[in-house]
C-alpha positions as CSV (number, residue, x, y, z in Angstrom):
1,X,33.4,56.1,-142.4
2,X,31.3,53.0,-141.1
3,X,28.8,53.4,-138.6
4,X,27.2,50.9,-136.4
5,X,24.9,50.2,-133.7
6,X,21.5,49.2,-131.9
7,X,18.5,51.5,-132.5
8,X,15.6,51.2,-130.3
9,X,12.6,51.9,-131.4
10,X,9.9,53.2,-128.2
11,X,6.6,54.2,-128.3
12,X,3.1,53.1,-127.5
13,X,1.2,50.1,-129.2
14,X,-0.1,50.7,-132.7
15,X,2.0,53.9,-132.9
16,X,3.4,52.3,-136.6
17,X,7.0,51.2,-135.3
18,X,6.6,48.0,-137.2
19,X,5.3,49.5,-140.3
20,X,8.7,52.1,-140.1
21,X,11.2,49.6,-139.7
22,X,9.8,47.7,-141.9
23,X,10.1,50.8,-144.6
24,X,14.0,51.3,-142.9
25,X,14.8,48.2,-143.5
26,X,13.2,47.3,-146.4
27,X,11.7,44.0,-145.7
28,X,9.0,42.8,-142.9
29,X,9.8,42.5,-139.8
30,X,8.6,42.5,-136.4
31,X,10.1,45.2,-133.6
32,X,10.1,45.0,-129.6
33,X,7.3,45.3,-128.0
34,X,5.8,48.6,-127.6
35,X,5.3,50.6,-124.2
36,X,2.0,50.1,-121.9
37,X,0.7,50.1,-118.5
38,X,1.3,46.0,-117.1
39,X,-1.9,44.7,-116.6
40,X,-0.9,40.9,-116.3
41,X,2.4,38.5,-116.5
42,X,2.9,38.5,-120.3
43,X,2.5,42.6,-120.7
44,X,5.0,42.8,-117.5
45,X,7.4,39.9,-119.7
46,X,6.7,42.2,-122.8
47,X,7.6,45.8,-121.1
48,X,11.0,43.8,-119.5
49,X,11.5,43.1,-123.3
50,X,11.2,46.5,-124.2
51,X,13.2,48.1,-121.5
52,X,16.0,45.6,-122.2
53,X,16.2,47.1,-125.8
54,X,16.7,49.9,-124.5
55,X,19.4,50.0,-122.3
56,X,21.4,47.6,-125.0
57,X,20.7,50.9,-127.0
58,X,22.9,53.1,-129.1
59,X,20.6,55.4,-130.6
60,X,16.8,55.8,-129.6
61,X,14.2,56.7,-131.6
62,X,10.6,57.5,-129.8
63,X,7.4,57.0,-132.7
64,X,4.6,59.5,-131.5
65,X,1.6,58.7,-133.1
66,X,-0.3,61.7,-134.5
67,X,-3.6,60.0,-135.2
68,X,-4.1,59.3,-131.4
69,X,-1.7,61.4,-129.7
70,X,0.0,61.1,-126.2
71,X,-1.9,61.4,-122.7
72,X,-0.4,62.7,-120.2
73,X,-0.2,59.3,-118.6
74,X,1.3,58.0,-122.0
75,X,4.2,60.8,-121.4
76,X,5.2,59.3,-117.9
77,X,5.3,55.7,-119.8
78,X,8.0,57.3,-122.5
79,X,10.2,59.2,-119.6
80,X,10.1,56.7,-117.3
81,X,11.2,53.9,-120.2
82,X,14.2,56.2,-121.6
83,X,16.1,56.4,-118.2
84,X,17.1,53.4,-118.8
85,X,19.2,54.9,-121.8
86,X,20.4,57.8,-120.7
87,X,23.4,58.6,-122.2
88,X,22.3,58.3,-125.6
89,X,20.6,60.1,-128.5
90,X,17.4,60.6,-128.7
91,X,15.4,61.3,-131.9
92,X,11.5,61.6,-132.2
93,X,9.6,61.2,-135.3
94,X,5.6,61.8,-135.8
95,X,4.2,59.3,-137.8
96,X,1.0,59.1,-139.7
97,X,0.9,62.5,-140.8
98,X,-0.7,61.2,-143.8
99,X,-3.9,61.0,-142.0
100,X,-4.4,64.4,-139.7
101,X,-3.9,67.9,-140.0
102,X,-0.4,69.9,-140.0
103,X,-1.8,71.6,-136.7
104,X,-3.2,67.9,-135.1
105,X,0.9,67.1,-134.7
106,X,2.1,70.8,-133.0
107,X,1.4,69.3,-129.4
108,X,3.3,66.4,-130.3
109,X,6.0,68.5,-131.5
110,X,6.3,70.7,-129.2
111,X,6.3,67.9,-126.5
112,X,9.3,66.3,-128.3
113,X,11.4,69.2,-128.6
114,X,11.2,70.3,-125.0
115,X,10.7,66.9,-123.3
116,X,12.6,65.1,-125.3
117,X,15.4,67.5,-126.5
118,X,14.9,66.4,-129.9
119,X,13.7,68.2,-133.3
120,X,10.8,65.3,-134.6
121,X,11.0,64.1,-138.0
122,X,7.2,64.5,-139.9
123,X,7.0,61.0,-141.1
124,X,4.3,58.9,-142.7
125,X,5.7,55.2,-142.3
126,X,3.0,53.9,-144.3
127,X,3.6,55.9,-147.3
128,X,7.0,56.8,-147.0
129,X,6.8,60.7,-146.1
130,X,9.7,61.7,-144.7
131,X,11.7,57.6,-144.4
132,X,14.7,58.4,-146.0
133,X,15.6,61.5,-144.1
134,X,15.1,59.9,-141.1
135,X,17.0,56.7,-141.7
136,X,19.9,59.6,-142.3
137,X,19.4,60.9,-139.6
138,X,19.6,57.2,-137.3
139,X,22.9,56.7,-139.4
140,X,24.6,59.9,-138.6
141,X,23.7,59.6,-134.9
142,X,25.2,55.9,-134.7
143,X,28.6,55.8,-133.1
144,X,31.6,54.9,-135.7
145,X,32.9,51.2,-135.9
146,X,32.5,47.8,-138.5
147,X,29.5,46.6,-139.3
148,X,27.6,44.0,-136.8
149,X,26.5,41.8,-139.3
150,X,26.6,40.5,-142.4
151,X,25.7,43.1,-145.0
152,X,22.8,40.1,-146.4
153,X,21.5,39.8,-143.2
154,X,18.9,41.2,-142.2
155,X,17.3,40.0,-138.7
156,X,19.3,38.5,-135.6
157,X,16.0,36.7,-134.7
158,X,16.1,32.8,-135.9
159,X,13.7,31.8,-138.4
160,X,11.4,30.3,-136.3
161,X,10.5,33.4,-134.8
162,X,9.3,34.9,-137.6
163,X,7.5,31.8,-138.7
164,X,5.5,31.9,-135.4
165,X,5.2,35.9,-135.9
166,X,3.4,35.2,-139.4
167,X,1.1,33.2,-138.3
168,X,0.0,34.9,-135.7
169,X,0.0,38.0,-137.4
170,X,-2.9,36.1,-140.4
171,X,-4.6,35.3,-136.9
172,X,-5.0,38.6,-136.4
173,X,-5.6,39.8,-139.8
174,X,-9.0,36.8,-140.4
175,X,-10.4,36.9,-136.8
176,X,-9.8,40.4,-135.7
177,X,-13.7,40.8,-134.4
178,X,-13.8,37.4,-132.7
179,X,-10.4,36.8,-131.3
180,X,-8.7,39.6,-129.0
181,X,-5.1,39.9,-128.4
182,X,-4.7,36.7,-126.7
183,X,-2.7,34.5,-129.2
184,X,0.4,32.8,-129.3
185,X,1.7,30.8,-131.7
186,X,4.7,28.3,-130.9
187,X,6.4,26.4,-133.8
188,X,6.5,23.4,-132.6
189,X,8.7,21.7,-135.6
190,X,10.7,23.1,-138.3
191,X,11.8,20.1,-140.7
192,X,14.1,22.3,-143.2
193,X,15.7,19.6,-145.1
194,X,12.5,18.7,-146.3
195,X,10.9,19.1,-149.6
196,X,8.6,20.8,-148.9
197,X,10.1,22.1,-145.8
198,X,7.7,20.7,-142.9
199,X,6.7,23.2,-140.1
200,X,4.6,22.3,-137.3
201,X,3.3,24.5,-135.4
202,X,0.7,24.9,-132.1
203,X,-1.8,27.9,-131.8
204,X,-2.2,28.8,-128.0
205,X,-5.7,30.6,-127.4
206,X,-7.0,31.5,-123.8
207,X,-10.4,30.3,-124.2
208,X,-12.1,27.4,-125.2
209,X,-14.6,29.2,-127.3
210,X,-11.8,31.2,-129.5
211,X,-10.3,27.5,-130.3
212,X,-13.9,26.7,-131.7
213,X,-13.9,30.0,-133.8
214,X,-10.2,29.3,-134.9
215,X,-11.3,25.9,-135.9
216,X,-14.3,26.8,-137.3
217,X,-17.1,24.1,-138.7
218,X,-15.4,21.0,-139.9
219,X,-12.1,22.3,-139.5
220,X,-12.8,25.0,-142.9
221,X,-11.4,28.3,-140.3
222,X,-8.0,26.8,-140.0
223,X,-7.5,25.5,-143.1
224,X,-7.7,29.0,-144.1
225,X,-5.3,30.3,-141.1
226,X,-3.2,27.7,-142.7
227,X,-3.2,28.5,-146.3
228,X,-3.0,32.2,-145.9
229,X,-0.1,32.0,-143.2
230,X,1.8,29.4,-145.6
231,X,1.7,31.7,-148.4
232,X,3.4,34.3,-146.0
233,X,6.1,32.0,-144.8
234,X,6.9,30.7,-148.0
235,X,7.6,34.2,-149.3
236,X,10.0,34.8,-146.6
237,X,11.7,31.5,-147.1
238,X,11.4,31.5,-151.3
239,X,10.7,27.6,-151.0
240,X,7.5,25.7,-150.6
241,X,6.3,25.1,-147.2
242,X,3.6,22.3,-145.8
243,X,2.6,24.2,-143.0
244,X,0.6,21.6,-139.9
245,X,-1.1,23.3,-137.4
246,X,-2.6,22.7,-134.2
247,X,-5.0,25.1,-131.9
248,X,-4.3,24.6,-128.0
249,X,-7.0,25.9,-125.3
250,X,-4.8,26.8,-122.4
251,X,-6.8,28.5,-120.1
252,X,-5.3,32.3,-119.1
253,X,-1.4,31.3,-120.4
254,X,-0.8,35.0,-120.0
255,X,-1.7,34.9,-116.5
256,X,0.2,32.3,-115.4
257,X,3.9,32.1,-115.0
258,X,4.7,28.2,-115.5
259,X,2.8,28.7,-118.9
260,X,4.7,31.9,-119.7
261,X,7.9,30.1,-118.7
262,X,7.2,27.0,-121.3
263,X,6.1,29.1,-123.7
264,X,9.3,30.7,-123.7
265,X,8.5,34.1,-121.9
266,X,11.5,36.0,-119.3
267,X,9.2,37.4,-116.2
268,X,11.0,40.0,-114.6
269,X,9.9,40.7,-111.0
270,X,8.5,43.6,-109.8
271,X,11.7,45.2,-108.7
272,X,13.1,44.6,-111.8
273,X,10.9,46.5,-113.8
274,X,11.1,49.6,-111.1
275,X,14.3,49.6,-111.0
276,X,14.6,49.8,-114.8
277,X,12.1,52.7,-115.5
């Protein structure tokens, strides 16, 4: 018997949902956006994107984190995000449980079970504690039919989207004190024919001091950015990449809906959003 579908994965930023699909899936990826109180146009564009997910879904799966728990203000986020599925299963797993106490995740647990309707899996995502019995669990709760997609493929996402995702995320990874969560990275070209395949790409930064910082003296900073995030991209692509990129000041893009809009960004209104959650 074949079973198919679209799990969503919900739960608050940094609660691991990218480090468990990556373990259920095997390979790195990058997962919608997680679930958090719009504070300006580009969080309201990413909670649309995650509320989208959701109602497209066949099976949801909430990720508590156990390390930081869930406020009660947290728990309203979650509720209010899974009416828009609800007529379908819901499963809860705990994650990092490789870092607390057994009795830090009872709360949790007990919040699952009675809010949620759903026994949570004990998983550590990072480690693997508990994976495979939940990735049983996602099967058996998908409905029956033919597979989506091909059985090689792994992502519906083009690869230019993970591309951009890569080097953002080496962004993050050699700037983490100096530059906060205000990147985007746009690839710009994506020469595939090539030998080396060419990729051009822009870095988009909100200030005009974190493009000095990305820069760095003499142009040494992003040179770095560079080499780190071509050695990335080239693993996901098994071929040699020459990767060009370019940092952009534009002043508060995730403020500002035309920027949003060229930079590729759905803005839902403000109905929209209430009327989803």
């Amino acid at each position: 018997m074949t079973r198919s579908g679209y799990v969503a994965l919900v739960g608050r930023p940094n609660a691991g949902k990218s480090t468990l699909m990556n373990a259920l899936v095997g390979d790195k990826l990058m997962d919608t956006p997680g679930l958090l109180e719009v504070k300006d146009l580009l969080q309201r564009s990413m909670l649309g994107a995650a509320l989208e997910a959701l109602a497209e879904a066949d099976v949801v799966l909430v990720v508590l984190d156990a390390e930081r728990g869930l406020s009660d203000r947290a728990q309203r986020t979650v509720q209010q995000a899974l009416e828009s599925a609800p007529h379908v299963p819901v499963l809860a797993a705990v994650n990092k449980i490789d870092v607390v106490p057994a009795a830090d995740t009872e709360a949790l647990e007990h919040w699952a079970r009675e809010v949620l309707g759903a026994d949570p899996y004990r998983i550590s995502a990072l480690t693997g504690v508990g994976v495979v019995q939940l990735g049983q669990a996602l099967d058996g709760a998908l409905p029956e039919g033919p597979f989506l997609y091909p059985a090689d493929e792994i992502a519906s996402q083009p690869v230019r989207f993970f591309v951009a995702e890569l080097v953002r995320e080496t962004v993050f990874e050699q700037f983490r004190e100096e530059i906060p969560y205000s990147v985007f990275v746009q690839v710009d070209e994506f020469r595939e024919h090539q030998d080396p395949v060419y990729i051009g790409a822009t870095v988009h930064v909100e200030r005009s001091s974190q493009k000095r910082i990305l820069i760095g003296d003499k142009g040494h900073a992003v040179k770095e950015l560079g080499r780190a995030a071509r050695q990335k991209i080239e693993a996901l692509l098994d071929h040699p990449v020459y990767l060009d990129l370019w940092v952009k000041h534009l002043p508060n893009w995730r403020r500002k809906r035309t920027h949003l809009k060229k930079l590729g960004f759905k803005i839902p209104d403000d109905h929209e959003l209430v009327t989803r959650s």
